[in-house]
C-alpha positions in Angstrom: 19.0 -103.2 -141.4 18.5 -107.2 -142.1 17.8 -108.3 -138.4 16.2 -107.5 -135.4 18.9 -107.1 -133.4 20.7 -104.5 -135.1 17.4 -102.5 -136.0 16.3 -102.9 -131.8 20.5 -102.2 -130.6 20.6 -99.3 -132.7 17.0 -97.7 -131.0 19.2 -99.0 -127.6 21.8 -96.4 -128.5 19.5 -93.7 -129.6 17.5 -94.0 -126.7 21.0 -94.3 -124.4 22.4 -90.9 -126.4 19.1 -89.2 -125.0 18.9 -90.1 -121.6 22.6 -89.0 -121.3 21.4 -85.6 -122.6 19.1 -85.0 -120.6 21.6 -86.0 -117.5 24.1 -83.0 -118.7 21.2 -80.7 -119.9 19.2 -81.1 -116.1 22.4 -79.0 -115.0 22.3 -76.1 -117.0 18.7 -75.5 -118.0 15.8 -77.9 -116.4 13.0 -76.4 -119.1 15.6 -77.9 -121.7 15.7 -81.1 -119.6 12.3 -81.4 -119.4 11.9 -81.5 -123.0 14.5 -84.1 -123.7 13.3 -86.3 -120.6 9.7 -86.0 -122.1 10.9 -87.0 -125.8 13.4 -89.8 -124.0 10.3 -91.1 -121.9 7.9 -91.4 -124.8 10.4 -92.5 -127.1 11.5 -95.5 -124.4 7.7 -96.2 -124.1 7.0 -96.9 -128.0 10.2 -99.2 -128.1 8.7 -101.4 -125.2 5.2 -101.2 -127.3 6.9 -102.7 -130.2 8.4 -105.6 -127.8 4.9 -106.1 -126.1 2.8 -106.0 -128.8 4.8 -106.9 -131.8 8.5 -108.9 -130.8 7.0 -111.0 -127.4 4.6 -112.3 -129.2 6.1 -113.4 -132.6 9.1 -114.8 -129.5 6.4 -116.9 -127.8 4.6 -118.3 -131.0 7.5 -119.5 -132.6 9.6 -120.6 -129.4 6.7 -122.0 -127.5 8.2 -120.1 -124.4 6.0 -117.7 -123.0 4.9 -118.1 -118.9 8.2 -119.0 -117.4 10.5 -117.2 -120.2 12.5 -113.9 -121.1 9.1 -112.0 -122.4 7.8 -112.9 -118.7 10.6 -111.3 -117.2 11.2 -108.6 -119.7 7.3 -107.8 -119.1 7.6 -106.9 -115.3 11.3 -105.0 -115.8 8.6 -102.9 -118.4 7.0 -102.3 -115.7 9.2 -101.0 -113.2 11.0 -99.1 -115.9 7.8 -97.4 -116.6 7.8 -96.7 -113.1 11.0 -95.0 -112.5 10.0 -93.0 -115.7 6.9 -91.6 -113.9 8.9 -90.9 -110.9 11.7 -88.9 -112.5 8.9 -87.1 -114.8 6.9 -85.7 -111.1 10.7 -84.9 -109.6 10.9 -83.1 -112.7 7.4 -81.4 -112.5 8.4 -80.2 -108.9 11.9 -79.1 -109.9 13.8 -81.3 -107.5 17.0 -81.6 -109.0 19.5 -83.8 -107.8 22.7 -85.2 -109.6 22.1 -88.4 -110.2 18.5 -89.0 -108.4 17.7 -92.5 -107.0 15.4 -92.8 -109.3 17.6 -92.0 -112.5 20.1 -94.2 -111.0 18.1 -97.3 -110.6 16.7 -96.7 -114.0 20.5 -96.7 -115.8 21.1 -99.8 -113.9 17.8 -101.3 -114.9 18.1 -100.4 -118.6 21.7 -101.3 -119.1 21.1 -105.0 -117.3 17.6 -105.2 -119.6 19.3 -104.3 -122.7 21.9 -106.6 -122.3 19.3 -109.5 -121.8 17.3 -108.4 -124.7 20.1 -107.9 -127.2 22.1 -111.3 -125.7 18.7 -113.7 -125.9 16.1 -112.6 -126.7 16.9 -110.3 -130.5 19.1 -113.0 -131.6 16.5 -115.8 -130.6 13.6 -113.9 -132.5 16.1 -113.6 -136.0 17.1 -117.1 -135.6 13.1 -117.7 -135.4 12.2 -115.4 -138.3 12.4 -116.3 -142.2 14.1 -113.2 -143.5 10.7 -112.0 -145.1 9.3 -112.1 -141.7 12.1 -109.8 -140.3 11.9 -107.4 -143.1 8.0 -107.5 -142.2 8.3 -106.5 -138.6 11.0 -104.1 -139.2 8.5 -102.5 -141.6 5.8 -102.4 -139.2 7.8 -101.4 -136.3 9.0 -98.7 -138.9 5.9 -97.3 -139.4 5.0 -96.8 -136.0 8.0 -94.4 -135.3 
């Protein structure tokens, strides 16, 4: 992978393909469910690490955009994704099982609308930022912290 945006898209889809696992699997087996939710959660929770600590940061530098931008907004969806995780992980832990839950719902929607943002503006603004040494470093790094 040369640019951000196709090495953060294709974690997008990975972490899509998981979520939409553990939908059909919460069905048949919630133990099952539980597993993949966890590994989805976690998973979902490193990729927004490497926008916080490692992409939102090289954004801001280089763009000069930081209070009033897309990190500042992307920052507080982060938040309220993180949110809807925990909420889903304790329906979970009790084994309330509804098909879709509020919760689940209003996460999909949240993810699909932040995805779209991230991979529309702000990707595309960080590779037309970064040198392409400087994308193959933070691919690297981000790489290493899988």
């Amino acid at each position: 992978m040369t640019t951000i945006l196709e090495f953060m898209s294709e974690d997008h889809d990975r972490l899509d393909n998981k979520i939409k696992m553990y939908s059909a699997e919460k069905l048949v087996n919630i133990e099952q469910a539980n597993g993949i939710f966890l590994f989805f959660k976690r998973e979902l929770e490193r990729h927004i690490t490497w926008e916080e600590d490692i992409l939102f940061p090289i954004f801001e530098r280089k763009s000069g955009i930081k209070d009033d931008g897309p990190t500042s907004v992307m920052r507080i969806e982060h938040i309220q994704i993180k949110n809807h995780l925990q909420k889903i992980k304790e329906k979970l832990h009790a084994k309330i099982i509804q098909n879709p839950c509020k919760e689940e719902v209003a996460l999909f929607k949240m993810l699909e609308s932040h995805n779209e943002k991230e991979e529309n503006i702000l990707y595309p603004g960080i590779d037309n930022l970064t040198s392409e040494q400087e994308k193959k470093q933070i691919i690297k790094q981000m790489s290493e912290n899988k």
